[in-house]
C-alpha positions, 0 to 999 in steps of 0.5 A, spaced: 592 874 660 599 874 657 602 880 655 608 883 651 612 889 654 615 894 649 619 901 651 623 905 646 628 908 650 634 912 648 640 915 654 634 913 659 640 909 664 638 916 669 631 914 670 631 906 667 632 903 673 627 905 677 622 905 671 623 897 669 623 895 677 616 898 678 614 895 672 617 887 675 612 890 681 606 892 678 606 887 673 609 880 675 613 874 672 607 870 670 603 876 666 608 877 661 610 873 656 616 878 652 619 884 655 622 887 649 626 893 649 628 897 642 634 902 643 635 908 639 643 908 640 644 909 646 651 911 648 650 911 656 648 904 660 641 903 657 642 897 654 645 894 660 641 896 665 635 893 660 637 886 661 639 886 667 632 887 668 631 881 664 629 885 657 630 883 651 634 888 647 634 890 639 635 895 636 631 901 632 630 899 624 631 907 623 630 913 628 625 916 633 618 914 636 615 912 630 620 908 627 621 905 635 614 903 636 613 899 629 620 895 631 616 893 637 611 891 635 615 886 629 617 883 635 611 882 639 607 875 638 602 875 644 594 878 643 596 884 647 601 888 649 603 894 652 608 900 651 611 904 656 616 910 656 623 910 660 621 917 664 614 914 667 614 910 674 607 906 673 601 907 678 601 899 682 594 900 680 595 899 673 594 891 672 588 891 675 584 896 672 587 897 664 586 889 662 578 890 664 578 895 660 579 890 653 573 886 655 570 890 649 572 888 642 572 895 639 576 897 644 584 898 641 588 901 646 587 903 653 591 907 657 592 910 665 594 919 665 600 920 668 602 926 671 609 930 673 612 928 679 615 936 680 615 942 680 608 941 685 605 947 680 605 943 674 603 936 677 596 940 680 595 943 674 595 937 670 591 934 674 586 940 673 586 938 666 584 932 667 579 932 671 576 938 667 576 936 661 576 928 661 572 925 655 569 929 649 562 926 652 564 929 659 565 937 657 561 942 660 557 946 656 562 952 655 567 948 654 564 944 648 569 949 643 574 945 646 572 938 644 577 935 639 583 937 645 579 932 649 578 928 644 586 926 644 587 928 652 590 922 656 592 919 650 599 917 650 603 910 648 607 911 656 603 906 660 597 904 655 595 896 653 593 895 646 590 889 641 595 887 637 591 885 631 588 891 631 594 895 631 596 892 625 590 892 621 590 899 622 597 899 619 601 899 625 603 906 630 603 912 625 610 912 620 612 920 621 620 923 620 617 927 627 619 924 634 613 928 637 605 926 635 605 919 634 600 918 639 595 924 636 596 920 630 594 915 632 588 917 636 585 918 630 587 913 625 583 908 631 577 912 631 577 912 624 577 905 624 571 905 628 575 903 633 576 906 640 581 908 645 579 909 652 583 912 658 582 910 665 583 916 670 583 912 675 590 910 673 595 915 674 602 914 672 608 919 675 612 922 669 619 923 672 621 931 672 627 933 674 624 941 674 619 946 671 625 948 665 624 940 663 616 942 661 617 947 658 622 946 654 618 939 652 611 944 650 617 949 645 618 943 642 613 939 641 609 946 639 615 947 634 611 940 630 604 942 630 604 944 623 606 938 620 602 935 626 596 939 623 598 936 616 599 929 618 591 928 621 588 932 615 591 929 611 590 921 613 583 922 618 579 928 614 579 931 621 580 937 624 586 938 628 585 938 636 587 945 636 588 951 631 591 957 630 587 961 633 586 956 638 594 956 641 594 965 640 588 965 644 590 961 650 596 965 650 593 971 651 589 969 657 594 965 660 594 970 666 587 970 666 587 962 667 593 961 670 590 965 676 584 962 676 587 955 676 592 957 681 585 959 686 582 953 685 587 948 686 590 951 692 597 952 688 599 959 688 605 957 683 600 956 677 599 963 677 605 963 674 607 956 671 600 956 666 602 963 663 609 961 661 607 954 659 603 958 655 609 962 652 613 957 650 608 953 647 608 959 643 614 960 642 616 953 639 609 954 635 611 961 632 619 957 630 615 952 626 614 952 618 608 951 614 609 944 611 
């Protein structure tokens, strides 16, 4: 099986070097057909660093992840093909379990999890998410009101497979303005389709951090989008959105509460704090945002 390799980077050169040489490792010379990488103007080596490694470079026809993602795969010409972010060190094991996964032809895309390389607090406790909450079908009882988060956890467009005909039939990724939510979209219009998205937990990716500042920065940011996220999948699917108001003002207040006991089950004092502020600046970018 021949793949194409797409990523969408812009000022990665920090992290690109250690990214595209684990990729060569991971996923060698005679498993790939295209290595193509889509640049959002970079002004830092990115682009140099790229085809050094053998990439190909072309540049974003607009601006953002969505535009970046659709330009990708103008280019790609091979039955599959896979994306990857300019942050993510892939786990060695990826080849060898995620094209298993493809066998089935109402199988779309199918992706690893990935997990935060610092602080030590935020990589336990997103490993406590997804061994709690993995698959809608898998929730305990209790957590059953939590069904649609399940629903879109663990997919994302940095260490996933795809079947290009497929993704085109569907229209291609998302077309949003927003740089944030293009793989929720996503997740929707695939199972709207009657398709499916599988995610193998086994294959556990490393998000390259450079601390607790950068993640929640990252949670402020992307919860600044939520309503216009909320919007785009009511409007495009007829769904619910994973979470709602409610939901995100709910979770902050008993963030102390569940930061503690997470804290306790994992063996990580840190998320004691680390889950509360997580949660405090999920609120904050959700409070800054603008009904549509």
């Amino acid at each position: 099986m021949l793949i194409d390799l797409v990523m969408w980077t812009k000022n990665g050169a920090s992290t690109l070097p250690l990214v595209l040489k684990r990729i060569g490792q991971v996923i060698p010379d005679d498993s790939v057909a295209k290595r193509i990488i889509v640049d959002d103007q970079s002004i830092d080596d990115t682009r140099e660093i790229a085809r050094s490694f053998g990439w190909e470079v072309v540049f974003n026809e607009g601006r953002g992840i969505s535009s970046g993602s659709n330009t990708a795969l103008k280019h790609v010409s091979s039955e599959y093909f896979a994306s990857f972010e300019q942050d993510l060190l892939l786990d060695p094991a990826w080849l060898e379990n995620i094209p298993k996964k493809m066998t089935d032809p109402k199988v779309a895309v199918v992706s690893g999890i990935r997990f935060a390389d610092r602080p030590q607090g935020v990589r336990k406790l997103q490993q406590y998410v997804a061994k709690k909450y993995k698959g809608e079908k898998e929730l305990a009882p209790w957590l059953k009101s939590r069904q649609m988060s399940a629903f879109t956890l663990g997919k994302t467009l940095d260490n996933t497979m795809y079947r290009t005909q497929i993704i085109r039939e569907i229209g291609g990724f998302p077309k949003t303005r927003l740089n944030a939510g293009v793989d929720t979209l996503l997740a929707y219009a695939i199972d709207a389709a009657g398709y499916q998205w599988m995610v193998d937990y086994n294959v556990q990716s490393t998000h390259v951090r450079t601390g607790l500042m950068q993640e929640l920065n990252h949670q402020q940011w992307y919860a600044s989008m939520l309503y216009e996220i909320w919007s785009q999948i009511e409007s495009k699917s007829n769904q619910p959105p994973p979470v709602t108001r409610s939901d995100v003002i709910y979770r902050f207040v008993i963030g102390p509460f569940t930061g503690l006991f997470m804290a306790i089950k994992m063996k990580e004092p840190s998320i004691a704090y680390i889950h509360p502020l997580i949660r405090l600046y999920y609120l904050r970018g959700f409070l800054k945002a603008s009904k549509p």
